[in-house]
C-alpha positions in Angstrom: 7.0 32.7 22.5 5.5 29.6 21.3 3.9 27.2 23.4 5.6 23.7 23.1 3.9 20.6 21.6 1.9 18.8 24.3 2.2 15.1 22.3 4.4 13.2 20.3 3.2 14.2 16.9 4.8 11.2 15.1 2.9 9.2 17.1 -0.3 10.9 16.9 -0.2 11.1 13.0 0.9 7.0 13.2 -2.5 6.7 15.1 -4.2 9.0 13.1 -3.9 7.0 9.5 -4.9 3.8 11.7 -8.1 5.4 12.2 -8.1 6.4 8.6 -7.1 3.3 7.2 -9.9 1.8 9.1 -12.8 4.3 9.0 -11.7 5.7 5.6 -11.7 9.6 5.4 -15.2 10.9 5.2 -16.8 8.2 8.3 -13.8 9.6 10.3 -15.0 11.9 12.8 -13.1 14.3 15.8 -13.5 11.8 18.1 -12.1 9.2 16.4 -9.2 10.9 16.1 -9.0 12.7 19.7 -9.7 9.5 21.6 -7.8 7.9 19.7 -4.4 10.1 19.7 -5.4 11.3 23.5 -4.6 14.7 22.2 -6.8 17.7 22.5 -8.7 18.7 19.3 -6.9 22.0 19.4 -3.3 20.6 19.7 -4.1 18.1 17.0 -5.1 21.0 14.3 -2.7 23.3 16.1 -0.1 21.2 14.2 -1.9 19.4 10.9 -4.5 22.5 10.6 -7.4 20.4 9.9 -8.6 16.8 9.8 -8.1 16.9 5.4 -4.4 18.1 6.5 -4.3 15.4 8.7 -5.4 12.5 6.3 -3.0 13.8 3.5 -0.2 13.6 5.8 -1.3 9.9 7.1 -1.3 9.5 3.0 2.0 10.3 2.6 3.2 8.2 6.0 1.2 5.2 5.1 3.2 5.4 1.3 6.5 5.9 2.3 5.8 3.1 5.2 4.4 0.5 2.2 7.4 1.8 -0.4 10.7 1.2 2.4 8.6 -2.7 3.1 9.0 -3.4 -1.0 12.4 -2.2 -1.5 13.2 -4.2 1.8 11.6 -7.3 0.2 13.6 -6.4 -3.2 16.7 -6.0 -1.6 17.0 -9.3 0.6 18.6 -12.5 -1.2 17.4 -14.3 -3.0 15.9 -15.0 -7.2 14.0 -12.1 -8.2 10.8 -14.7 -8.6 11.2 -15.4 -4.8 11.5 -11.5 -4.6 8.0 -11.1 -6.2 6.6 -14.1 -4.4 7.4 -12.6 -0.9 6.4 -9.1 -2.0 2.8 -11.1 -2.9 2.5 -12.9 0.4 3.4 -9.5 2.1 0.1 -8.0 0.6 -1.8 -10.9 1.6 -3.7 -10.1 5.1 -1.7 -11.5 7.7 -3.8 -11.5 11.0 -6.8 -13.3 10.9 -7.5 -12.0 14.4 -7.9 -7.8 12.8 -9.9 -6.9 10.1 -8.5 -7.2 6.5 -8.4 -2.9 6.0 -7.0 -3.1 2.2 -4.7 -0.8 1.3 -5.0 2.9 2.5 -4.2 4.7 -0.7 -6.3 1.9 -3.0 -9.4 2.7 -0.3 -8.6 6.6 -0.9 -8.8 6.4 -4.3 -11.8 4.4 -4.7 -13.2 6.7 -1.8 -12.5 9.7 -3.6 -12.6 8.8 -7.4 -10.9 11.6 -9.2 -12.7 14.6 -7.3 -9.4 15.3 -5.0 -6.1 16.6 -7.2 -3.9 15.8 -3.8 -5.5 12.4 -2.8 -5.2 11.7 -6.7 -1.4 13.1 -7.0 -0.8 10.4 -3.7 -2.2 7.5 -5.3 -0.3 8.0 -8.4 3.0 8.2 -6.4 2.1 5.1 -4.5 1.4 3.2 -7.8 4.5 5.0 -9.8 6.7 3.7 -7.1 5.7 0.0 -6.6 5.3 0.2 -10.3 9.8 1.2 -10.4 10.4 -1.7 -7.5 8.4 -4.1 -9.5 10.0 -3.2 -12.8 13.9 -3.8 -10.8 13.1 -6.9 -10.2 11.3 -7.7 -13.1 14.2 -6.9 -15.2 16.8 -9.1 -13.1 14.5 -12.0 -13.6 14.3 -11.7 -17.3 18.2 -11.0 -17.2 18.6 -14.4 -15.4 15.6 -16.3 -17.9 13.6 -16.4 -14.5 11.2 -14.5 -15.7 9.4 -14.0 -19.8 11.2 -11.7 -22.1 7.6 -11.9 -24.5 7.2 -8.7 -22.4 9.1 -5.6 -21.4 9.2 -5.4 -17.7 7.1 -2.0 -17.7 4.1 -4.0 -19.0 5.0 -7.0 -16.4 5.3 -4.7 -13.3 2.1 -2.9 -14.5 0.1 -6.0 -15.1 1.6 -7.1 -11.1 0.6 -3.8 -10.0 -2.1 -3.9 -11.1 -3.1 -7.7 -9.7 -1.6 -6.2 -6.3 -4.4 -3.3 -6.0 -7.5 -5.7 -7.1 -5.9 -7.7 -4.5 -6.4 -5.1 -1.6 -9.9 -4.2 -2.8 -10.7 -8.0 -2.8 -8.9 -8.2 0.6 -11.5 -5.2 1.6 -14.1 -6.5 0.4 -13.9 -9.9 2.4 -13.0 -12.2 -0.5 -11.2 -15.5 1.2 -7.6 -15.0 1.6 -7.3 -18.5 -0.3 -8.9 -16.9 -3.5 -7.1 -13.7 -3.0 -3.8 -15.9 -3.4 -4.9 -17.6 -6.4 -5.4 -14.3 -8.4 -1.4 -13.4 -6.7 -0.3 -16.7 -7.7 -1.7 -16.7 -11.3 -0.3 -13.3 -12.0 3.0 -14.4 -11.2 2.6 -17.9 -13.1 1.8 -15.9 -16.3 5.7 -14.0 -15.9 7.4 -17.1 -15.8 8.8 -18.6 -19.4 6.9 -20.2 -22.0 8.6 -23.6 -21.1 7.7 -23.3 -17.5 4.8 -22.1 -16.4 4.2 -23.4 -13.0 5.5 -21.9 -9.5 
């Protein structure tokens, strides 16, 4: 028989990208994660196997986390330019009091470069599937005139995606929130039409 689990492993693998998301992968250490979880090193890798186990599954939490928040912000009411202006603010750092972390998947990426198939195969998803909420909303706007038709709403929600990751690594990097906004704000002025180009 099977000894039972000794901690809420939810919890521990919430706690666990925390620490990730923070530290990034490779400065991450046991400790870290043990004193941070309160859960034995042997428990912990009794369940993920190892810590590269355990940051791929913190990959995967922190996506599907970041991916339900968008389609929450694309869902609620209100013009599809509002949409993409909240889904803007939302990447923005919003506690002055922590310190700006970036984006989990963008730090990954730029951690790992193109060395890891599995990180890699992670940070494609993430940007595939902001990429699809982005282009919904996109396409109502255009629908309604809110938004340009000069461009097809695959190029518009790749050029926003794209303005959203430089955003995080400009966040991580300590640029002022203020400046970080103006690069959101100007990417979303360039989608409206040619008669109106203001927000």
């Amino acid at each position: 028989m099977s000894r039972p689990r000794e901690f809420d492993v939810d919890r521990a693998l919430r706690q666990s990208m925390e620490v990730f998301w923070t530290k990034g992968f490779k400065a991450t250490s046991y400790d870290d994660l043990t004193s941070t979880t309160q859960v034995k090193k042997q428990s912990l890798y009794c369940v993920f196997k190892n810590k590269r186990e355990l940051f791929l599954r913190a990959l995967v939490l922190y996506r599907e986390q970041s991916i339900a928040m968008l389609e929450a912000l694309a869902s609620q009411e209100g013009s599809p330019v509002k949409k993409l202006e909240a889904i803007c603010e939302a990447t923005l750092c919003q506690n002055d009091e922590t310190m700006c972390r970036g984006c989990l998947i963008v730090n990954s990426a730029l951690e790992f470069g193109t060395d890891d198939e599995e990180v890699n195969r992670e940070v494609a998803l993430m940007f595939n599937q902001v990429g699809r909420v982005l282009e919904t909303v996109i396409r109502s706007g255009q629908e309604q005139q809110l938004i340009t038709s000069r461009l097809t709403s695959k190029a518009l929600a790749l050029h926003l995606n794209n303005a959203l990751s430089g955003a995080k690594i400009m966040e991580k990097s300590g640029a002022p929130r203020e400046q970080i906004a103006v690069v959101l704000r100007t990417a979303l002025a360039l989608m409206m039409p040619e008669n109106d180009g203001s927000l």
